[in-house]
C-alpha positions as CSV (number, residue, x, y, z in Angstrom):
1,X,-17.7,5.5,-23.3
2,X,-16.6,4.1,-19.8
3,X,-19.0,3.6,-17.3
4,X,-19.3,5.6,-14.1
5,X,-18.2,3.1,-12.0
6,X,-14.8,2.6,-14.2
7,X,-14.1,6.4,-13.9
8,X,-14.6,6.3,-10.2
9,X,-12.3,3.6,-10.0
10,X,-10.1,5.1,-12.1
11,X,-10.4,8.0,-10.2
12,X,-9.6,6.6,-7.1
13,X,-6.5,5.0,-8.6
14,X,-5.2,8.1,-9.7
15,X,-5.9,9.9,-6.2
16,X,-4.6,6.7,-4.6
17,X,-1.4,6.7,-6.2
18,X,-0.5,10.6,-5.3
19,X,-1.1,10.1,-1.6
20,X,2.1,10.3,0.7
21,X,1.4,7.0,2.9
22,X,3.1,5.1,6.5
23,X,2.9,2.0,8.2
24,X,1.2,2.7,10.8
25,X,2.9,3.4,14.0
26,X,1.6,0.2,16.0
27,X,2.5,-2.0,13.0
28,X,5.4,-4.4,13.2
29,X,6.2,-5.8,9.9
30,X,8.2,-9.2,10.2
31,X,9.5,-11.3,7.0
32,X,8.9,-14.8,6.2
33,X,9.5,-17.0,3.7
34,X,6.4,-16.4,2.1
35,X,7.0,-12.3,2.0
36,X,6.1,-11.2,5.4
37,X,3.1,-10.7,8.2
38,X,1.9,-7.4,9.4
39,X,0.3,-7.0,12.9
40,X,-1.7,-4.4,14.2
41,X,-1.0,-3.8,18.3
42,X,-3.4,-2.0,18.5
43,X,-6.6,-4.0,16.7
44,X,-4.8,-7.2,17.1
45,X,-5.1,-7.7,13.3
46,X,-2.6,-10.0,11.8
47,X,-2.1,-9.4,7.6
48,X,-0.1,-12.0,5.6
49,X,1.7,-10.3,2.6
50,X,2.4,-12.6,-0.1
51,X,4.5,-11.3,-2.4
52,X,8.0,-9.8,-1.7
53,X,7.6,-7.2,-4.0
54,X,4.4,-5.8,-2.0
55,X,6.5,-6.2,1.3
56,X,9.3,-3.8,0.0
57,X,6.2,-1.4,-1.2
58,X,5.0,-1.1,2.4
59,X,8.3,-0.7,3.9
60,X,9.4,1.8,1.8
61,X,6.5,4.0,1.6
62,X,8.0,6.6,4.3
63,X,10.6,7.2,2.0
64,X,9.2,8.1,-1.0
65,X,6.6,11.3,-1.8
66,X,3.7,9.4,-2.9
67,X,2.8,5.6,-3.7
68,X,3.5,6.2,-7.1
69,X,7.0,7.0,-6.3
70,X,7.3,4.0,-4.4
71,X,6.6,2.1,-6.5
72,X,9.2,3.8,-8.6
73,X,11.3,2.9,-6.3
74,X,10.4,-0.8,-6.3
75,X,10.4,-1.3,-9.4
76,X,6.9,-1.9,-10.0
77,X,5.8,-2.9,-13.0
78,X,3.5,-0.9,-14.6
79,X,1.3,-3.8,-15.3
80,X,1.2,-4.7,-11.6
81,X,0.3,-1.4,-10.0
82,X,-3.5,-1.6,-9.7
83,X,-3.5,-4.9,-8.5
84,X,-0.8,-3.2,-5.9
85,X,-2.8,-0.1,-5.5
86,X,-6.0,-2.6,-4.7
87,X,-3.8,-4.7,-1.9
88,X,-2.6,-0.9,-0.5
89,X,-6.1,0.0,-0.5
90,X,-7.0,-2.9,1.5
91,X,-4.1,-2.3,4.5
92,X,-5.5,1.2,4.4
93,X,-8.9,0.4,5.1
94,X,-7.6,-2.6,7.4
95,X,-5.3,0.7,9.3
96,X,-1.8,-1.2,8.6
97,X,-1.3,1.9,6.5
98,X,-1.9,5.5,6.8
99,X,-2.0,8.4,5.0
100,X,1.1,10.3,5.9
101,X,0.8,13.6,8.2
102,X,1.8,16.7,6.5
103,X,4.9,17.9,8.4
């Protein structure tokens, strides 16, 4: 039986991966070799995204319906979405992303 915190998490995941997200509107997104940095004009926070992959996730995620269908989009693999969904949670919580207003 899976323990309450693994259900939460799961939980989150699911909920997570349904929610229609943005960059946020002070965030400038710039690529680099590397994948890209994303800063935050308005908290002067500077986020280094290393993986390409990640960078076309957070670009494209005013496109698409939800996370999950960005990552659709992006060719995510399967395999790679909750490490994904962890860094997504992260620019969230650091306001790089947001969730989407309904319009």
């Amino acid at each position: 039986m899976p323990s309450a915190q693994a259900e939460s998490t799961q939980l989150q995941s699911v909920a997570l991966g349904d929610r229609a997200l943005e960059l946020a509107p002070r965030v400038a997104v710039r690529p680099e070799p590397f994948g890209a940095l994303a800063y935050h004009y308005g908290t002067r926070r500077l986020v280094f995204l290393k993986d390409r992959q990640l960078v076309c996730v957070v670009e494209a995620l005013a496109s698409h319906p939800s996370l999950g269908a960005t990552f659709d989009a992006c060719a995510v693999d399967a395999r790679r979405r909750p490490a994904f969904e962890r860094a997504i949670a992260g620019l969230i919580e650091s306001e790089m992303i947001r969730e989407r207003a309904d319009d």
